[in-house]
C-alpha positions as CSV (number, residue, x, y, z in Angstrom):
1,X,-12.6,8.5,3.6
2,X,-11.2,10.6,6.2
3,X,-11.8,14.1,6.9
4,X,-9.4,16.6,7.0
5,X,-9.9,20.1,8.8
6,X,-8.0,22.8,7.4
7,X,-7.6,26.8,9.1
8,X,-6.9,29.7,6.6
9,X,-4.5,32.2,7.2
10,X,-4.4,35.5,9.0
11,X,-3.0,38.5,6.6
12,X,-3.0,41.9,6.7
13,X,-5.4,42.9,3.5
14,X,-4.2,45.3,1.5
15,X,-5.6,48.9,0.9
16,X,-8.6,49.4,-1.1
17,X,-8.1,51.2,-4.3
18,X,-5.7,53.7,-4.8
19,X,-6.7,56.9,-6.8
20,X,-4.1,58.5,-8.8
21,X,-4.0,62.5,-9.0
22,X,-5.1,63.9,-12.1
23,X,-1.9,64.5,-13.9
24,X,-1.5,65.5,-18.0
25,X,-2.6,61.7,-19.6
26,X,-4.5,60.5,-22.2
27,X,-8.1,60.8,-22.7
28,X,-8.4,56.6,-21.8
29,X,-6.5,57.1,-18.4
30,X,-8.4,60.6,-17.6
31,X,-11.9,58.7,-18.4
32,X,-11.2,55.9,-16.0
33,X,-10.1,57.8,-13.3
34,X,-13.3,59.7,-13.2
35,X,-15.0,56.0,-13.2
36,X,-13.1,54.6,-10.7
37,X,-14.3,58.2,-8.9
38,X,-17.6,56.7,-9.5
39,X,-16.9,53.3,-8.5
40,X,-18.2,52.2,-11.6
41,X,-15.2,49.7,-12.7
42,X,-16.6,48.0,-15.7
43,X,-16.7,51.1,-17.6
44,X,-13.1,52.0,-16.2
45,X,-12.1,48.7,-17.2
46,X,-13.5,49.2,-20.6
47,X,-11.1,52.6,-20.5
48,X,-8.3,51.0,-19.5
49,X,-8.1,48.3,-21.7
50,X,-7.9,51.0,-24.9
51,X,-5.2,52.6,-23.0
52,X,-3.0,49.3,-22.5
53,X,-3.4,48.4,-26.3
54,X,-2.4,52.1,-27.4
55,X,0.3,52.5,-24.8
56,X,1.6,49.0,-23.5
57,X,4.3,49.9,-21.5
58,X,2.2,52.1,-19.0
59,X,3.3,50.8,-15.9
60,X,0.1,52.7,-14.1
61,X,-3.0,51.8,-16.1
62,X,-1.8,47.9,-16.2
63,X,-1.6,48.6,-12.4
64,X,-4.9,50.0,-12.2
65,X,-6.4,47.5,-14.6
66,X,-5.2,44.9,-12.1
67,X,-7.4,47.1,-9.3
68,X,-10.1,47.3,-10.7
69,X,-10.3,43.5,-11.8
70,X,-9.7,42.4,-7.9
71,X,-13.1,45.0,-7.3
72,X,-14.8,43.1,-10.1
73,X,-13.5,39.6,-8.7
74,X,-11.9,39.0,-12.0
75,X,-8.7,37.5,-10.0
76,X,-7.4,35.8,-12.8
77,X,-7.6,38.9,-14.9
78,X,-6.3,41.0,-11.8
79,X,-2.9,38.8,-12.2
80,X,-2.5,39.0,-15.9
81,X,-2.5,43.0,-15.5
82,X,-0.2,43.2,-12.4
83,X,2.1,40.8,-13.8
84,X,2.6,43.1,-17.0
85,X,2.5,46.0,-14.2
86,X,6.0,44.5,-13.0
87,X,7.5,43.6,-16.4
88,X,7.0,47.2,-17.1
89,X,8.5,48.9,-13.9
90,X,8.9,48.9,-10.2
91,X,6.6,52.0,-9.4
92,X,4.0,50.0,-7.8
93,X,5.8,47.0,-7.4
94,X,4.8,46.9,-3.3
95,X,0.9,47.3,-3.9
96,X,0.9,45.0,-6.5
97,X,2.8,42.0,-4.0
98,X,0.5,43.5,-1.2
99,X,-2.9,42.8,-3.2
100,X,-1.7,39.6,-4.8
101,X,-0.9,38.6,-1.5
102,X,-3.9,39.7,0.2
103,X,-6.3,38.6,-2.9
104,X,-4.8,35.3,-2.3
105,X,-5.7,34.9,1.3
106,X,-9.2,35.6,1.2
107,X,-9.0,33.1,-1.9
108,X,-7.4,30.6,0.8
109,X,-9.2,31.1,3.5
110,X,-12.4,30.7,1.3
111,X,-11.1,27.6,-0.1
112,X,-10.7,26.5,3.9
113,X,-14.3,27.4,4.6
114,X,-15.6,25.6,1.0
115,X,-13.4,22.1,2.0
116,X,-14.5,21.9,5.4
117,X,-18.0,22.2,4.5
118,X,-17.8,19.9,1.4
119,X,-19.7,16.9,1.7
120,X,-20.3,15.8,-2.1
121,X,-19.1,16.6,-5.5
122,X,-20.2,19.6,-5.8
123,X,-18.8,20.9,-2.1
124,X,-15.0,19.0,-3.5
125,X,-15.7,21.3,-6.9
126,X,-16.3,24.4,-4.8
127,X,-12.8,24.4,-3.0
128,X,-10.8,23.1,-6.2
129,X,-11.7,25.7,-8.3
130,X,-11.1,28.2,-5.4
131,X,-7.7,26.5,-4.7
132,X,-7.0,26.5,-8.3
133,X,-7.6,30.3,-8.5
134,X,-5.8,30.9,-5.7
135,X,-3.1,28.9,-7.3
136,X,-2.6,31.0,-10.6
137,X,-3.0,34.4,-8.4
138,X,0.1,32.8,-6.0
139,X,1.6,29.9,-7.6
140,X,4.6,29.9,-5.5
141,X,2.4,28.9,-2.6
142,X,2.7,25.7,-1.7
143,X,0.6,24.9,1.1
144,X,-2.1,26.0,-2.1
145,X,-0.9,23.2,-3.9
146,X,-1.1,20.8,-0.6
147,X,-4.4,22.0,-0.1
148,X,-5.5,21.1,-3.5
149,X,-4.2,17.4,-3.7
150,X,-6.4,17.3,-0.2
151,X,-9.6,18.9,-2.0
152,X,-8.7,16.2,-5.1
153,X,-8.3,13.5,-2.6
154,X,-11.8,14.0,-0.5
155,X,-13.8,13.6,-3.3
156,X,-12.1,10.3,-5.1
157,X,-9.7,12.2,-7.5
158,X,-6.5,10.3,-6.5
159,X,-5.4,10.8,-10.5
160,X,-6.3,15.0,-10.0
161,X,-4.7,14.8,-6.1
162,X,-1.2,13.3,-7.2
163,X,0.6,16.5,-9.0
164,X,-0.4,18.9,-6.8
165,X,0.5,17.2,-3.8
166,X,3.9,16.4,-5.8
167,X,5.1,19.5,-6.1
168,X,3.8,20.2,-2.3
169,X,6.8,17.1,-1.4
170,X,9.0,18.5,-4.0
171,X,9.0,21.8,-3.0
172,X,8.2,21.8,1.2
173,X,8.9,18.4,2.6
174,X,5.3,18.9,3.2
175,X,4.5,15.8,5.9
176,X,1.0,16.0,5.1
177,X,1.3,15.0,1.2
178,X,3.8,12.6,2.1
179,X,1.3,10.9,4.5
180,X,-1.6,11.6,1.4
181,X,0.2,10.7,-1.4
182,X,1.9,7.6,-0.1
183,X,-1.9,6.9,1.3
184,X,-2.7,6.8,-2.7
185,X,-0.1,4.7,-3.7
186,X,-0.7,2.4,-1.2
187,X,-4.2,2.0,-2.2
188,X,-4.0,1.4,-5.5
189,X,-1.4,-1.3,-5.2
190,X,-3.5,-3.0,-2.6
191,X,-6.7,-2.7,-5.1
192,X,-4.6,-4.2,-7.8
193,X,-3.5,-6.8,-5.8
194,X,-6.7,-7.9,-4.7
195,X,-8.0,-7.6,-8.3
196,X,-4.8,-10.4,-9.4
197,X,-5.7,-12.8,-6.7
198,X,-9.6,-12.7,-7.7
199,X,-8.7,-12.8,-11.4
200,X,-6.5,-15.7,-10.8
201,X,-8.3,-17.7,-8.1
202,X,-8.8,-20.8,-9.0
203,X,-5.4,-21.5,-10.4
204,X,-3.7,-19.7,-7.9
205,X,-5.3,-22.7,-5.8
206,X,-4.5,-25.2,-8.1
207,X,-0.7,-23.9,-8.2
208,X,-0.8,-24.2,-4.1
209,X,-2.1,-28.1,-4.3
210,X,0.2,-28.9,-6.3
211,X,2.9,-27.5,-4.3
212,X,1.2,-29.9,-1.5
213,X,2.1,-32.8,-3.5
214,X,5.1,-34.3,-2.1
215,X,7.2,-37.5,-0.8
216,X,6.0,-39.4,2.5
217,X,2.4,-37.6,2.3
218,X,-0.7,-39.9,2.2
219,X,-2.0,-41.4,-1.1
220,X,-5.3,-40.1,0.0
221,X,-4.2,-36.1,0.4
222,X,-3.5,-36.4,-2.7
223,X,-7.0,-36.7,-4.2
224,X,-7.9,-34.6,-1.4
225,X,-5.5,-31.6,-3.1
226,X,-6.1,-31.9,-6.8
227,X,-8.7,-35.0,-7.1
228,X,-8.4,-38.2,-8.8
229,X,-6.2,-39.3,-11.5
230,X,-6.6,-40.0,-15.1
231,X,-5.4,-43.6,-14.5
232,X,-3.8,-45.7,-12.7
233,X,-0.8,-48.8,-13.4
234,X,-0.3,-51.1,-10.5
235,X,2.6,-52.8,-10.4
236,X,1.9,-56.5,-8.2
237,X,4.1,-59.0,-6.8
238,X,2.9,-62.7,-7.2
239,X,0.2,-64.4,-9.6
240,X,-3.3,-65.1,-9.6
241,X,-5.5,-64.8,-6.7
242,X,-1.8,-64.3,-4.7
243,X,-0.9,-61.2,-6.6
244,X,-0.5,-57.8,-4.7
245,X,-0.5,-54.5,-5.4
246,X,2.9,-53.0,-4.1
247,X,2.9,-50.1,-6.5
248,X,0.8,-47.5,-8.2
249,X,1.4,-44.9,-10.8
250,X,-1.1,-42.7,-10.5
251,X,-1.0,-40.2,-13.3
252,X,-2.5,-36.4,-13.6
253,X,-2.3,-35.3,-17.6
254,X,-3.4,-32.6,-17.0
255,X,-0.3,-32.0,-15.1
256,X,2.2,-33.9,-16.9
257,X,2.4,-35.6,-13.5
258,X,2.8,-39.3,-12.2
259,X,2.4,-39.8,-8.1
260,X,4.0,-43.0,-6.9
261,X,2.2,-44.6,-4.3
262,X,3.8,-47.3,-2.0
263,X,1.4,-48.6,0.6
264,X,-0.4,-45.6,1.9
265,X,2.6,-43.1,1.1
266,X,3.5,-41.2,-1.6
267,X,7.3,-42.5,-2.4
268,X,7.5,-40.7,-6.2
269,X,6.4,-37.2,-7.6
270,X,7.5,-36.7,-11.0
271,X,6.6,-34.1,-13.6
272,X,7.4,-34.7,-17.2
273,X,7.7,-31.1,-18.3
274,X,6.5,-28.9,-15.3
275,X,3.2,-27.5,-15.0
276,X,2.0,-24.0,-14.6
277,X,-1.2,-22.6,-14.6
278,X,-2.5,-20.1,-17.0
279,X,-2.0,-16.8,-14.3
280,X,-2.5,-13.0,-15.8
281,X,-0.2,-11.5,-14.0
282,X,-0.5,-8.1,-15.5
283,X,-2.5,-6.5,-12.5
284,X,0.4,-8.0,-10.0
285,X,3.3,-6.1,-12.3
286,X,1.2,-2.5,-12.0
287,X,0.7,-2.8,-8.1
288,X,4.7,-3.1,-7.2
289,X,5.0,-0.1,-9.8
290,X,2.3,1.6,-7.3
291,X,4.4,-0.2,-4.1
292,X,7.3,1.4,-5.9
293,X,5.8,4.5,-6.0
294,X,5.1,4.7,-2.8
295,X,8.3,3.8,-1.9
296,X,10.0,6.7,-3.4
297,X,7.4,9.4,-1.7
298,X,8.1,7.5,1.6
299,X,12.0,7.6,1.6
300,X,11.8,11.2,1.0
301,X,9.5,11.2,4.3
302,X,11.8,9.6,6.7
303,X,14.6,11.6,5.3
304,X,13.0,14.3,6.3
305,X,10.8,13.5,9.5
306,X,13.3,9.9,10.8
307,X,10.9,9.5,14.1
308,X,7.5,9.5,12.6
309,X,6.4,5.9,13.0
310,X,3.5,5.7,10.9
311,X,6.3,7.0,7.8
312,X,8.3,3.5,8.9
313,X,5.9,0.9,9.2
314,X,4.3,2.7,5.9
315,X,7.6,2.5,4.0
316,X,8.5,-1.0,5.4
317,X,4.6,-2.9,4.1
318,X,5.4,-0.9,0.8
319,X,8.9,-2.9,0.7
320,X,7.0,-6.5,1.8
321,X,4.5,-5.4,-1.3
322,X,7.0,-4.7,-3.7
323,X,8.8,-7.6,-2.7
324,X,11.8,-5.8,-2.1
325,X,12.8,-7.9,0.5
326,X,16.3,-7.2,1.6
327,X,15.6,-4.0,2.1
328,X,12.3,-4.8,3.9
329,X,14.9,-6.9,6.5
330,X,17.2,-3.9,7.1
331,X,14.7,-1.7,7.9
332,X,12.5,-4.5,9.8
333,X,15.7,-4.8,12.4
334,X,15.5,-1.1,12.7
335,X,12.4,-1.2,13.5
336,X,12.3,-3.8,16.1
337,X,15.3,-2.1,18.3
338,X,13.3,1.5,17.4
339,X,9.5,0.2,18.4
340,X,10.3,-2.8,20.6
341,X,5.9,-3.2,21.0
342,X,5.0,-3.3,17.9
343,X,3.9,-6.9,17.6
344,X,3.7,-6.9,13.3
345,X,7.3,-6.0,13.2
346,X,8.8,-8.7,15.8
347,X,6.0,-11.0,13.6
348,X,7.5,-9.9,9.8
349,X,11.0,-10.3,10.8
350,X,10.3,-13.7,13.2
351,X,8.7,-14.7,9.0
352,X,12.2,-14.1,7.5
353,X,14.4,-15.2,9.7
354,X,12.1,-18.8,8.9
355,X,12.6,-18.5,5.5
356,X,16.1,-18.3,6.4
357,X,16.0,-21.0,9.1
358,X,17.7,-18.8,11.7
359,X,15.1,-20.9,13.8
360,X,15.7,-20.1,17.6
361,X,16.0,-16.3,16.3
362,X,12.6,-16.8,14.6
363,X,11.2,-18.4,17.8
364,X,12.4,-15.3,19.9
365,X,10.5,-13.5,17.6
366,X,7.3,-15.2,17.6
367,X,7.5,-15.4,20.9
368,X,7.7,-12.0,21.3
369,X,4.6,-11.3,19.4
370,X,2.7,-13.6,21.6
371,X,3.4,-11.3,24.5
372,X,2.5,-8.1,23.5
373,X,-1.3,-10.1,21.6
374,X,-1.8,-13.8,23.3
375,X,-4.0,-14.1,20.4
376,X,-2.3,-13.5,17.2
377,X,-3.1,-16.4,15.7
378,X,-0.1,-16.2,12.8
379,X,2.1,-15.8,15.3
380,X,0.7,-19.5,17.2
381,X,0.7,-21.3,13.7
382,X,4.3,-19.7,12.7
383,X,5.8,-20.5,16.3
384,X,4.6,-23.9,16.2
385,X,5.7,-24.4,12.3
386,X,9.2,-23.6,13.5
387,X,9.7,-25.3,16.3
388,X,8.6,-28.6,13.7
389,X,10.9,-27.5,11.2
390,X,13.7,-27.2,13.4
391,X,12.9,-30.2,14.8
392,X,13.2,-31.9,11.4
393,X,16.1,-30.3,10.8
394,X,17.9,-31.3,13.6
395,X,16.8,-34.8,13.1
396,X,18.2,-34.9,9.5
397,X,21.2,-33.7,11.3
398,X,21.6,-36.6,13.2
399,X,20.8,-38.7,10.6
400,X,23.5,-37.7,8.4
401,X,25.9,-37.8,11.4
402,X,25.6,-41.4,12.1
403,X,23.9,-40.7,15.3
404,X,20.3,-42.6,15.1
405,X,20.0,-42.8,18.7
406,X,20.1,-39.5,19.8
407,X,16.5,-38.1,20.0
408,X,17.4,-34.6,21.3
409,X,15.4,-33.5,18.0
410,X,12.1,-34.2,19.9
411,X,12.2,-31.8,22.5
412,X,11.3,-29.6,19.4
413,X,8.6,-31.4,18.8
414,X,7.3,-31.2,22.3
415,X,7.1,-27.5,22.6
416,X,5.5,-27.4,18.8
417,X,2.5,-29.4,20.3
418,X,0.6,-27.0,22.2
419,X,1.0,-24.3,19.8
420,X,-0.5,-27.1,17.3
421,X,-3.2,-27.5,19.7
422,X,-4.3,-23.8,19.9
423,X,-4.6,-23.6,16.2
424,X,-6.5,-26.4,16.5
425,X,-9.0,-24.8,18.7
426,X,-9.3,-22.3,16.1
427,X,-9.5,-24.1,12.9
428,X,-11.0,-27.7,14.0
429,X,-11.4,-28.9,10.3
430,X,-8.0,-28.1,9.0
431,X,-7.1,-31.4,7.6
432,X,-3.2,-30.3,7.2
433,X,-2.7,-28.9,10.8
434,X,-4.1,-32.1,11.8
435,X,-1.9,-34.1,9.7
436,X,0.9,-32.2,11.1
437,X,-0.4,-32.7,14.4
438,X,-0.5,-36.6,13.9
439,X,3.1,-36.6,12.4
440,X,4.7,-34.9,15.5
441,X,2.6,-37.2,18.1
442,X,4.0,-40.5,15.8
443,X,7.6,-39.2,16.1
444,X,7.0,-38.6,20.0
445,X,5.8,-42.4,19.7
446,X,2.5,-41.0,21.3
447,X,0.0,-43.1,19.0
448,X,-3.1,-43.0,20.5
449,X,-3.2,-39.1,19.7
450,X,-1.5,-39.2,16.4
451,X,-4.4,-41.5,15.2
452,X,-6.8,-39.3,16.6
453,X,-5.8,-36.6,14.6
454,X,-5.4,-38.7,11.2
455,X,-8.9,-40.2,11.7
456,X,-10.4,-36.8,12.5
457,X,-8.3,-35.5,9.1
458,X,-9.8,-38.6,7.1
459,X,-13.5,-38.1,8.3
460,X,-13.0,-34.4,6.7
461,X,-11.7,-35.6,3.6
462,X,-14.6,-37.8,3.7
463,X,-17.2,-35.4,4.2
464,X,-16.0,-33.3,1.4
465,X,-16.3,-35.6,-1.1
């Protein structure tokens, strides 16, 4: 966890206590005066005490109750008395603001020393319960309330950190708790997250095979995705010993599914009702209300401090997580006219503008991550998946225009190749990268290399089972 270093204040202490000239009072208020003479403060106290309950609204002996309880470090007690010292007049209204003020700066400071030397539990307890203290003796201070959240936060507390470092947002703008307290959020959401996807592995897995189940893949990937099927009709074309197979119906009940297979392709995927797997998604929901969370705490930072960077990229992962994506895309353009080298921005908005096939915008952006890291290996993969869908696109294009002979398509296939190839490099047993790899060399008629990368898929598939 990271360390903080914290530096205490500098004030002016106040004046040590203040003696009172003997003047016509009661027997309580002449008795303590002659033990505060004496320095010896619990017996005044004792005095002083029988005074304020016979004669509550003396303004002096609440005053010097207060005194004496700072001498006995009895700060809380201290604040009670001077508190009821002000409700009953003004007479020592500036030593009582001096000593509360200068009571809570050696509180403060001592909370400083405590937090800076904390290195377990105990240390963290040390400086909360001096930060609290100095809380109740100042409570309008709210670099004591930052302080606390910090002392909270160092030692695991995130539930203990969050009001304090609240009110230290609420009431100062304070960039430090928005940078803490956003830091919580954050990590909870992430923790959650994690906890859905390990909760819901396996069908989480079984969801994304499915969804790999399509027209004009191989009959074969699709025993590699989800296995073989409960049975299977063939449907044949001729008699006896003539008779082919020219058909299969390969059926999943599990899935309420039936795969058509033509050949070596799939031609058919049907579902009778559709299938989805049991997923709790309960941890999922609680970490976009922590994304959401941090959200809020976030906005209120760049309001407040619009060129701090880390408050940006912060607030624009939160929107990704929460899946508040539209206003994850406003901020993303920002961002890429605002920090032009950050490659994870020119990467999250080259994803969107995919998902929106704005391809040659989403190329620019890829490419542009590739520049500032060679190596971003996303940004290979997502560069070359674009260039193949735009080249499918365009070719559909064609198609539907009548024109079958124009093969301008395929120069998008030629620049996805060696972006194919480097993913290659680094993932050599991917059996759909290959696949796509074979596809694109068979539409660029190159078939010598397009069976290269089939047979090196099916010796994969083979190993595996």
């Amino acid at each position: 966890m990271k360390k903080f270093i914290i530096y205490g204040m500098l004030v002016i202490s106040a004046a040590s206590l203040a003696l009172m000239g003997f003047q016509c009072s009661s027997a309580e208020m002449t008795s303590a005066k002659l033990y505060i003479n004496r320095k010896e403060f619990t017996n005044a106290e004792v005095q002083l005490m029988k005074e304020v309950a016979k004669n509550p609204k003396n303004e002096e002996a609440w005053y010097l109750l207060g005194q004496i309880r700072f001498e006995l470090k009895n700060y809380t007690g201290m604040k009670d008395a001077f508190v009821k010292a002000k409700e009953v007049g003004s007479k020592f209204k500036k030593e009582v603001e001096g000593q509360t003020l200068a009571t809570w700066a050696r509180l403060f400071n001592q909370g400083v020393e405590e937090l800076n030397k904390a290195e377990d539990s105990t240390g963290f307890n040390a400086a909360i319960e001096t930060y609290k203290l100095a809380s109740y003796v100042l409570p309008e201070s709210t670099i004591n309330h930052q302080n606390l959240g910090l002392a909270y936060y160092r030692k695991g507390d995130f539930d203990n950190a969050i009001p304090p470092l609240t009110i230290a947002l609420d009431k100062a703008n304070s960039l430090f708790a928005v940078k803490i307290l956003s830091g919580i959020y954050l990590t909870r959401a992430s923790e959650l997250k994690s906890k859905f996807t390990e909760q819901n592995r396996a069908a989480i897995d079984e969801m994304k095979n499915l969804g790999q189940i399509r027209e004009k893949i191989k009959a074969v990937d699709v025993k590699y995705f989800i296995g073989d099927p409960s049975n299977i009709d063939k449907e044949t074309k001729g008699k006896g010993k003539q008779a082919v197979v020219v058909k299969e119906n390969w059926k999943y009940n599990k899935y309420n599914l039936t795969v058509v297979i033509e050949g070596e392709l799939v031609t058919s995927v049907k579902y009778t009702t559709p299938y989805v797997a049991p997923i709790d998604s309960s941890s999922h929901k609680l970490s976009l209300v922590e994304y959401d969370k941090a959200i809020e705490v976030l906005k209120k930072g760049s309001a407040s401090y619009p060129e701090d960077a880390e408050i940006s990229e912060s607030l624009m992962n939160s929107y990704i997580g929460a899946e508040r994506n539209a206003e994850a895309r406003v901020l993303l353009d920002e961002r890429v006219r605002k920090y032009p080298d950050s490659k994870f921005d020119h990467y999250n908005l080259g994803v969107f503008l995919l998902k929106d096939n704005k391809y040659e915008e989403s190329v620019n952006e890829f490419k542009s991550v590739l520049v500032i890291d060679p190596e971003f290996s996303s940004a290979t993969y997502n560069l070359a998946a674009t260039y193949v869908n735009w080249g499918v696109a365009e070719q559909e294009r064609l198609k539907k225009e009548k024109k079958d002979e124009d093969k301008s398509y395929q120069e998008k296939f030629k620049l996805a190749i060696p972006f194919l190839e480097k993913v290659i490099e680094t993932k050599p047993n991917d059996v759909q990268i290959l696949e796509l790899l074979g596809q694109v060399y068979a539409n660029l008629g190159n078939v010598e290399k397009a069976n290269a990368a089939y047979k090196k898929a099916d010796d994969i598939r083979q190993e595996k089972n």
